[in-house]
C-alpha positions, 0 to 999 in steps of 0.5 A: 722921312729923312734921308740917311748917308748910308741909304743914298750910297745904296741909292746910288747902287741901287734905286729900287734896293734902297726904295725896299731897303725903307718901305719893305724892311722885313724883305731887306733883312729876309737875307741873313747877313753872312758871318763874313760881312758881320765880322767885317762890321764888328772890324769896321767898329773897333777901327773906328775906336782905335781912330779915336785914339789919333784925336783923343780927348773927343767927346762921344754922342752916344744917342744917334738921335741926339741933335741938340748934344751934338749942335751945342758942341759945335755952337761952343767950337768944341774941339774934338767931337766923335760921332756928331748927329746932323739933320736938315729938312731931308737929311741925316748924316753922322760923322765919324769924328769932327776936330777943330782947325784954330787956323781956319776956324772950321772943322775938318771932317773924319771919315774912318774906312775898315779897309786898307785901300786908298788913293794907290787904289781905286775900288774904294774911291768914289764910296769915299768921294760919295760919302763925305760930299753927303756929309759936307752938303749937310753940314754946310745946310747947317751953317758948320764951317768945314775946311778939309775932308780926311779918309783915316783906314787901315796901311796895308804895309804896315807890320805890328811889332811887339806894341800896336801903334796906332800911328803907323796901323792907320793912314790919314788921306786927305780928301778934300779937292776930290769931295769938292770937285764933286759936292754940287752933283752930290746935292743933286743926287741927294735931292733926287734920291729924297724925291724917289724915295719919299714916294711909297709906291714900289718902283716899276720895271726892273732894278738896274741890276738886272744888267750886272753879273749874279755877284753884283745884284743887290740884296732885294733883286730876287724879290724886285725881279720876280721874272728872272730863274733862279739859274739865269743869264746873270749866272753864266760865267764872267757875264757880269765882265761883258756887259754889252752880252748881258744888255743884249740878252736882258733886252731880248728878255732872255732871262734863263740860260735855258733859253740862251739861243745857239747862235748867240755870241759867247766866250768858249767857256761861257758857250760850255756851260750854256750847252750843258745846262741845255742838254743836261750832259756831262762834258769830259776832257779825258785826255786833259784830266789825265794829264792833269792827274798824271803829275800827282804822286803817292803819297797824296795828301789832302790839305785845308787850312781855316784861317782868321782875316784879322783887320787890327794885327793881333800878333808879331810880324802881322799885317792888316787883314793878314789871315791867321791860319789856325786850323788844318785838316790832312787826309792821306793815301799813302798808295793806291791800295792804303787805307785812307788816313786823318790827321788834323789840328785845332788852336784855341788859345788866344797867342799867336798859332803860328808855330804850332801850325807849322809844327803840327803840319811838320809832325802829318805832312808826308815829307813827299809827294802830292799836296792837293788843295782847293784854290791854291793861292789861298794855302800857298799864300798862307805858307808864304806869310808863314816862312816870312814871319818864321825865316828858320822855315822858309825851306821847310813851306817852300817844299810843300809849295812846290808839291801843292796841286790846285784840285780846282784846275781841272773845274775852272779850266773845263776839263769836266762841266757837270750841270749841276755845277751851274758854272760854279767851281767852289767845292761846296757845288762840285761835290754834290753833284760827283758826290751826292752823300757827302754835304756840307748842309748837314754840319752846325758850320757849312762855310769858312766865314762861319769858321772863322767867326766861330774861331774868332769867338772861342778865342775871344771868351765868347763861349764857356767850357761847354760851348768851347768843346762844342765850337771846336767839334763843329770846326773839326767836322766842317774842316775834315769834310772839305779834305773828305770832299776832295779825295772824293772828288779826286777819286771820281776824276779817276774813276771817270778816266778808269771807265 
């Protein structure tokens, strides 16, 4: 066995997940990868051959075996090489790219990063760190001079004009004193990983995310953990931020929150949750919610946008990662006694959508009254970009800003704990449990990352004519149930506060 970069970084999340990850594949991969996270890859590759575009005149090593091509190249100190292929005794490591330094007669290390987060940022730091040391050890084993350690990713400041300049899109951070500070305690971890991950026998006890929150666990812990519910500890609300709570309750094997005793220390929101999921009762605040809902004026519309995160900018005035608002679904009551009303919009060429979004939205949007969303960050945030990009609207979006109302509130703030909620406040939770015959299970799309991808994919001239008139169906119907969930959701709250 030899030990890969990428099965190390696991390692160091996660032990056990990576043991799985190489003797129990077909457990690892028993979880589908979501259409997000594959988008993401697919970003990840066609950043890595832009990057290219910075050291150009590279040589390419196809074969992610090839060994010989890749130690040929660097015996004759080829001066650009793309994806070389390195083994030792116990390890392999692919670089990204390798260029030549006449001056320090070495090669300096490339590593690409989809992401637009850096020094300025820590989240991505020690991944960073990690990841190049692995390959300075091995390429230092055998005997390839290094010089310096470089992060190329995306610069989020930067704003595509009409040309897309690659110059300015991607960022060049040297690494260099980071990775060498750490590159001694890197090889000892790498050893240690090859020494636990050689073995074939599974693991004992428990994998150390047993003690982080349900959205940190790795991808094998349902299959490492067998004693832990499915609604668990680990899913109490912001558990994962108070460790020593979560320690506490792990090392008086306390696993469902079930069993979570009354007397136990917890938060108000987290001691909320925990006593509904124990009596099994609805809790309302009717005074809050009725506050809530007393500032929503007739006619109230019922808005969802479906956008594209586009890593590499697509159009004028876009950023990274910048999400390209593509589609919208509106309902609208137009009184307390009106028949409820659906509008909606769908772009499929592959220009910017920009104007015409604005335009369609101008065309339905009630020029007042309520706007009500699902996460208002997310369509006012979209509004913003919108009216920067576009300046001749700008009074037009902050309008409809100014009337949004966030449906999630009364949810997060606990005005109505359902437990059938299980803590969650997504719209995907919330409307099966207040509206049980509506389901985003039954449509071909059941999530936005699934949109996105599918959106992405018609525009691209992934689909014939054929596959195109059924695509654009299928994001009709999933962008129209998530208006449709909220005015039920709406139409329950009120109904509750009626009764």
């Amino acid at each position: 066995m030899l030990l890969t970069k990428t099965n190390y970084l696991v390692f160091k999340e996660c032990p056990q997940n990576a043991w799985v990850k190489i003797f129990r594949p077909e457990i690892y991969q028993s979880k589908q990868i979501s259409d997000f996270d594959k988008m993401i890859m697919e970003s990840g590759n066609q950043i890595d051959e832009l990057a290219r575009e910075l050291f150009p005149g590279g040589i390419l090593i196809e074969d992610r075996k090839d060994i010989h091509t890749t130690k040929k190249l660097v015996d004759k100190k080829e001066k650009i090489i793309y994806q070389p292929v390195f083994y030792t005794d116990k390890f392999e490591a692919i670089a990204d790219m390798l260029v030549w330094n006449d001056n320090k007669n070495a090669y300096d290390i490339y590593e690409v990063k989809s992401t637009n987060s850096g020094k300025n940022k820590s989240k991505h730091i020690d991944e960073y760190k990690h990841d190049l040391a692995f390959q300075v050890n091995v390429l230092k084993e055998l005997a390839v001079p290094i010089n310096n350690t470089y992060i190329i990713r995306l610069n989020s400041e930067y704003v595509r004009q009409e040309k897309l300049d690659i110059k300015e899109l991607l960022i060049i951070e040297d690494f260099t004193d980071e990775v060498m500070g750490i590159v001694d305690i890197v090889l000892d971890e790498m050893n240690s990983a090859y020494d636990s991950l050689k073995l074939e026998n599974k693991p004992q006890g428990y994998c150390s995310c047993i003690r982080k929150g349900r959205s940190a666990h790795c991808i094998s812990f349902d299959y490492l953990n067998p004693e832990i519910p499915e609604y668990s500890v680990h899913d109490i609300a912001r558990i994962g931020n108070s460790k020593k709570k979560l320690s506490e309750l792990i090392d008086r094997k306390i696993y469902s929150i079930f069993d979570v005793p009354s007397g136990f220390e917890l938060s108000d929101i987290q001691r909320n949750q925990v006593d509904v999921a124990h009596s099994k009762k609805i809790i309302i605040d009717k005074e809050k919610l009725a506050n809530f809902f007393s500032d929503i004026e007739y006619p109230i519309s019922f808005l969802d946008y479906e956008t594209f995160p586009s890593a590499i900018p697509r159009f004028v005035g876009y950023s990274p990662y910048n999400q390209i608002p593509f589609q919208f679904s509106l309902h609208i009551l137009q009184s307390q006694d009106s028949e409820l009303e659906h509008f909606e919009f769908l772009y499929i060429d592959k220009n910017n959508p920009d104007l015409a979004f604005i335009n369609e939205l101008k065309k339905y949007l009630p020029e007042n009254g309520s706007i009500i969303v699902w996460n208002k960050t997310f369509e006012s945030g979209i509004n913003e970009k919108l009216s920067k990009r576009h300046e001749e609207h700008l009074s037009y979006m902050e309008n409809v800003n100014s009337r949004i109302v966030d449906l999630e509130v009364p949810f997060t703030s606990q005005f109505y704990i359902h437990p059938e909620f299980s803590g969650k406040t997504s719209i995907k939770k919330i409307l099966p449990a207040l509206a049980p015959e509506f389901s985003h299970k039954v449509l071909n799309i059941q999530e936005g990352g699934t949109a996105s991808d599918t959106w992405n994919k018609i525009v691209s001239g992934e689909f014939d004519e054929k596959g195109i008139k059924e695509k654009s169906k299928d994001l009709l119907e999933y962008c129209k149930l998530d208006t449709l969930a909220m005015f039920e959701i709406w139409k329950h709250c009120m109904k509750q506060l009626e009764d």
